[in-house]
C-alpha positions in Angstrom: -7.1 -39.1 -0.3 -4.7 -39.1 -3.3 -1.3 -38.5 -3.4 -2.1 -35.5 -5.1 -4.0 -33.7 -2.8 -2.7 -30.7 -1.0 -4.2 -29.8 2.5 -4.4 -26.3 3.9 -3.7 -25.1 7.5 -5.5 -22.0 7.6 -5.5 -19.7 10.7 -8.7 -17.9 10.7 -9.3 -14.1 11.4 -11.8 -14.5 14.2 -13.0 -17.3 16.6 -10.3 -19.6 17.0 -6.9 -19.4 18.4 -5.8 -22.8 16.7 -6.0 -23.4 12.8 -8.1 -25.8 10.8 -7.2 -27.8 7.9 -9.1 -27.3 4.4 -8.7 -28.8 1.3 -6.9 -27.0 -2.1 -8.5 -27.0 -5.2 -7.1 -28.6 -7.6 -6.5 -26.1 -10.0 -4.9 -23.8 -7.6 -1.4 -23.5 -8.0 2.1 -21.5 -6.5 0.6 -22.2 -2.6 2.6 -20.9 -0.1 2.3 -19.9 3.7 1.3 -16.3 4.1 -1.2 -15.9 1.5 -5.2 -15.0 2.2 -8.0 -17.4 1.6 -11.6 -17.6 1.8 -13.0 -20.6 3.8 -16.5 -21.8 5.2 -16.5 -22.7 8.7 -20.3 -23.5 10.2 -21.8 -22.4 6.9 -20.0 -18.7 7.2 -17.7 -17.7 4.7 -14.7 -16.3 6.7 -11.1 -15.2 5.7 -8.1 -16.5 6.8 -4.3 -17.1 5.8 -2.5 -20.7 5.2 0.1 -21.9 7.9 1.2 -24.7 7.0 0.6 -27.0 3.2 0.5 -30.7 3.9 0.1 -33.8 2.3 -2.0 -35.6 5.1 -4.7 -34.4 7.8 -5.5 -35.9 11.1 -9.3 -35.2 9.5 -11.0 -38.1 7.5 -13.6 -35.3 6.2 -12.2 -32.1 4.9 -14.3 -28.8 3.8 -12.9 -27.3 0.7 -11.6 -23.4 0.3 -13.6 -20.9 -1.5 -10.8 -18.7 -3.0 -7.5 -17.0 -3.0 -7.7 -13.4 -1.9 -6.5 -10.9 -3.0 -2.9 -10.2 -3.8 -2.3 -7.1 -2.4 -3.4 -8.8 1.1 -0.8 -10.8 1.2 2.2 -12.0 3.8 5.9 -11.5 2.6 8.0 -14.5 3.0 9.7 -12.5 5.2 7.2 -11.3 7.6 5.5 -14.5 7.8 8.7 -15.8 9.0 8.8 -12.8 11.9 4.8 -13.5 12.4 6.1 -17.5 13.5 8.6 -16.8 15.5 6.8 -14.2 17.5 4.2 -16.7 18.0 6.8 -19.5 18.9 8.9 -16.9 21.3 6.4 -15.5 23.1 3.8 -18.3 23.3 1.2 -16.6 21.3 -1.7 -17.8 19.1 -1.1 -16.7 15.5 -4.4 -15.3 15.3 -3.2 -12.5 17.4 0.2 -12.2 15.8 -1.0 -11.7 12.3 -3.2 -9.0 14.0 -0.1 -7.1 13.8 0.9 -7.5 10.2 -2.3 -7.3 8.3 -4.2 -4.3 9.9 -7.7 -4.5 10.0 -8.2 -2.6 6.8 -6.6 -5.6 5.5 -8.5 -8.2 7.1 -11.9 -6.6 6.5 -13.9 -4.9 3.9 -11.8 -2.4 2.6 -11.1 -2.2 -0.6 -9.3 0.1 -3.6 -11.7 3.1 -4.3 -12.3 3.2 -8.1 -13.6 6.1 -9.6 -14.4 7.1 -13.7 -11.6 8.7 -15.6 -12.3 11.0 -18.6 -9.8 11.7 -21.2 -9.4 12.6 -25.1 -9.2 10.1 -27.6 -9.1 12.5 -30.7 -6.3 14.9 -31.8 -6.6 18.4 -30.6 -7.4 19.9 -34.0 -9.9 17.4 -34.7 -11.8 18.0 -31.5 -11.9 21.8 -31.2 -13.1 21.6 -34.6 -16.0 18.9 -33.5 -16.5 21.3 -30.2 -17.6 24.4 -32.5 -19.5 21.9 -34.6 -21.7 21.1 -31.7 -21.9 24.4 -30.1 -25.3 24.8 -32.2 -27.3 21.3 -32.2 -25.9 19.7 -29.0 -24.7 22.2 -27.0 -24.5 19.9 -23.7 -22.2 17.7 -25.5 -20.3 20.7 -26.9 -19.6 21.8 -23.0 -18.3 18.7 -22.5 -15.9 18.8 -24.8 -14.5 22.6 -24.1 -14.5 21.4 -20.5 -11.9 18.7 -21.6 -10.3 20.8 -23.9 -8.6 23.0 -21.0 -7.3 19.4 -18.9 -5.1 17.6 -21.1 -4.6 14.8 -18.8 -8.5 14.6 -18.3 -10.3 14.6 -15.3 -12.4 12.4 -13.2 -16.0 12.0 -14.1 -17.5 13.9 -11.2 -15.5 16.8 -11.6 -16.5 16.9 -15.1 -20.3 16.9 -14.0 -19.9 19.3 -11.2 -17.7 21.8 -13.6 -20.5 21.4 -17.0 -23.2 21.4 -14.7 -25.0 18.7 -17.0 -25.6 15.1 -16.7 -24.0 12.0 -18.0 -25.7 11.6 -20.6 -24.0 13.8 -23.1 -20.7 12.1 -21.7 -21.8 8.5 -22.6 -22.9 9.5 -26.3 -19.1 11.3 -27.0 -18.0 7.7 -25.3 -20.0 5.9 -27.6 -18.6 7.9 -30.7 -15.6 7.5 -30.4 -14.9 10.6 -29.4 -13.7 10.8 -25.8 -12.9 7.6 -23.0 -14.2 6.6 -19.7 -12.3 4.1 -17.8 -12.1 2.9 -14.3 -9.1 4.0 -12.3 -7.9 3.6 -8.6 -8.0 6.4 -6.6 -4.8 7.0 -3.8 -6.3 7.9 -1.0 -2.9 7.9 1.5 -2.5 10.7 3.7 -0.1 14.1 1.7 0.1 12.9 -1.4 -1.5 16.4 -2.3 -0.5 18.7 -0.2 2.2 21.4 -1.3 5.6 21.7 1.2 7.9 24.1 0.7 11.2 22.4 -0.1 14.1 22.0 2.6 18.2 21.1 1.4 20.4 19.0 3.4 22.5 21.7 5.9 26.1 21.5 6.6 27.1 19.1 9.3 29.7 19.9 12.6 31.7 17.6 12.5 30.1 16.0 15.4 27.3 15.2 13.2 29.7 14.3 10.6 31.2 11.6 12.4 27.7 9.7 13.6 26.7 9.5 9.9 29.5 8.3 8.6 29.2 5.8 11.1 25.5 5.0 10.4 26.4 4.6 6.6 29.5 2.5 6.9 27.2 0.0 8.2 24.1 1.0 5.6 26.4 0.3 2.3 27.8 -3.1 4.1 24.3 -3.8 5.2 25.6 -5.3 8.7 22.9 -5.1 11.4 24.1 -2.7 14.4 22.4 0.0 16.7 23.2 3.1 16.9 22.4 6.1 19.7 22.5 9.6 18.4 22.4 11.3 22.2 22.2 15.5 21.8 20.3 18.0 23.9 17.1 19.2 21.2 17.6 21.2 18.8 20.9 19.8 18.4 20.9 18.4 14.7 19.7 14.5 15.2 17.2 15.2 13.1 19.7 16.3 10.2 22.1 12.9 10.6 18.3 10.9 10.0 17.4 12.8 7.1 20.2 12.5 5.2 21.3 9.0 5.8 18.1 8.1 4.5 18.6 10.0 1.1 22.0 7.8 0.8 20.6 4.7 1.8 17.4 5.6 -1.1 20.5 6.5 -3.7 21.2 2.9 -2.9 17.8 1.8 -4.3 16.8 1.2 -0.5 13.5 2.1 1.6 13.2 3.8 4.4 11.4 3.1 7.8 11.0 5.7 10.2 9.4 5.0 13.5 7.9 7.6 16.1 7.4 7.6 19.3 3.7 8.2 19.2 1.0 8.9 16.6 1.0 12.9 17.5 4.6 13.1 16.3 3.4 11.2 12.8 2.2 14.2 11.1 5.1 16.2 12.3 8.0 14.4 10.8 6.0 13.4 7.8 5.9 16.8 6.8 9.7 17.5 7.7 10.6 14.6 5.4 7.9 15.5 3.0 9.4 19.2 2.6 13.0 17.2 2.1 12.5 14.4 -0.5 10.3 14.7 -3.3 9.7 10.8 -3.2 6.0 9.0 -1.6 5.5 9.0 1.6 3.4 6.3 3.3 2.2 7.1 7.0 0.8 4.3 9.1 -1.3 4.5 12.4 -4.0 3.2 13.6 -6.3 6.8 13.3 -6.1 6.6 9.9 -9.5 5.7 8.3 -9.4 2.4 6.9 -9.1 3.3 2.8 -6.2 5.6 3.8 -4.7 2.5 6.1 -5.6 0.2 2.6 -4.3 2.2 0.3 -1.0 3.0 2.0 -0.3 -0.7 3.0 -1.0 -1.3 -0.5 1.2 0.8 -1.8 4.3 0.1 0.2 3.2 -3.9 -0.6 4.0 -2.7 -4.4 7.0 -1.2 -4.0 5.7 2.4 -4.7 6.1 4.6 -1.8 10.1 4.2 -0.6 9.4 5.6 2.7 7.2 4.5 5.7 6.8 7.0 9.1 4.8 5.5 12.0 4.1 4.5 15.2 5.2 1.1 16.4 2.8 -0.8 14.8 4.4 0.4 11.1 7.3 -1.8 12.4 5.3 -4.8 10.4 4.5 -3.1 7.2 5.4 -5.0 4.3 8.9 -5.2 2.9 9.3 -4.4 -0.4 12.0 -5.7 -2.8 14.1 -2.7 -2.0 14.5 -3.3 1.8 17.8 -4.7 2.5 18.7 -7.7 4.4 21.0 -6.9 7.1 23.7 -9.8 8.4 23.4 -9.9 12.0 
């Protein structure tokens, strides 16, 4: 082997506890432990995630990997770093550690649901005008056209169907025209991102209250790393001291993680928070179905949703740029 050649350690999702080394293309480039590959192993294609990148292998004969996953699949520097030392601390295989921070959404076959967007591509004017033109020799076309008149910021191809009651293929032909455009978009499937709540402002604290969130947010703005026990009787405002020390520590550009106790109390304080802030809301458990678990991984992965309720397993969501790194 060359001096040039750059070996994989790839921990595999199934089967094996211990990793197996692969070759790296040589046109793949900006390798790093944590990201997802596709590998062979007995003539299977399987996915897995890279270790460890080497120079040398204890193997004279190495197989070669397929691909690079997926992006959005990928492990933070960060969390990789937390998957390794769980493994290392508690004497556990990383194939069941990384169980942990890639859910099996992740791992498997789930993937963004696309759907077909419609929307104008002429002015106003110029398509009422066309819309009254066709009202006579095309009328199916012309239907289209009114439907699409009333939505502004379009609509998705099925609803357009089910609302015209017509096919597709008056939809095509305007495509084809120039007149209106279809284009594939990704479709947010994570859990009341649609439903209405009726907004909640932050309440006046006792002084009580006062004093245990000044002391959570003297250590939020110097980012040291410090636990803190709110102890009241219920009903006695803890819930209050939460919610608005996370709307400082998001005026900070920061995100927010909010773990429960267990999944029934999920929907529960996602709605509280939901009725509070007006920003995403990402809920992760494993009853989710798996699109809803994709996209909402996904999501926090991009940065996009700033706050994260769950169960314990949410603890190993990805971090996003804006989660802070605390000095212990």
């Amino acid at each position: 082997m060359g001096k040039t050649t750059t070996i994989l350690n790839v921990q595999l999702d199934e089967a094996l506890d211990r990793p197996l080394d692969y070759l790296a293309p040589n046109e793949w480039e900006n390798l790093r432990p944590g990201l997802r590959v596709l590998v062979t192993i007995r003539g299977r294609k399987v996915k897995g995630t890279i270790i460890e990148i080497k120079k040398k292998s204890a193997f004279a004969k190495l197989q070669t990997a397929l691909e690079i996953l997926d992006e959005e699949g990928k492990l933070t520097d960060e969390l990789f770093q937390l998957a390794e030392w769980i493994s290392h601390y508690y004497a556990t295989p990383m194939r069941r550690v990384l169980k942990l921070f890639l859910p099996s959404a992740m791992r498997g076959k789930a993937k963004a649901k696309m759907q077909k967007r419609i929307s104008r591509k002429k002015p106003l004017a110029e398509l009422t005008a066309l819309c009254k033109e066709l009202q006579r020799k095309k009328p199916a076309q012309a239907k289209v056209l009114e439907t699409l008149l009333k939505k502004p910021k379009g609509l998705f191809l099925s609803e357009l169907l089910q609302q015209t009651k017509g096919s597709i293929s008056p939809v095509e032909t305007l495509e084809k025209q120039g007149v209106i455009e279809i284009r594939e978009v990704e479709v947010d499937r994570t859990p009341f991102d649609e439903f209405p709540y009726f907004p909640t402002k932050p309440k006046t604290l006792s002084s009580q209250q006062q004093s245990a969130l000044d002391c959570l947010l003297a250590d939020i703005k110097s980012k040291n790393f410090s636990t803190h026990l709110l102890h009241g009787i219920t009903g006695s405002g803890k819930t209050e001291v939460y919610l608005q020390a996370m709307a400082e520590t998001m005026q900070l550009g920061r995100s927010v993680l909010m773990l429960v106790p267990e999944i029934a109390l999920t929907t529960q304080t996602a709605e509280r928070l939901k009725s509070r802030f007006q920003e995403k809301i990402a809920i992760l458990h494993h009853r989710l179905s798996f699109g809803e678990r994709y996209d909402s991984w996904v999501r926090i992965a991009r940065g996009e949703i700033p706050i994260v309720v769950g169960a314990r397993s949410a603890l190993f969501s990805p971090p996003t740029q804006s989660w802070p790194h605390y000095r212990r």
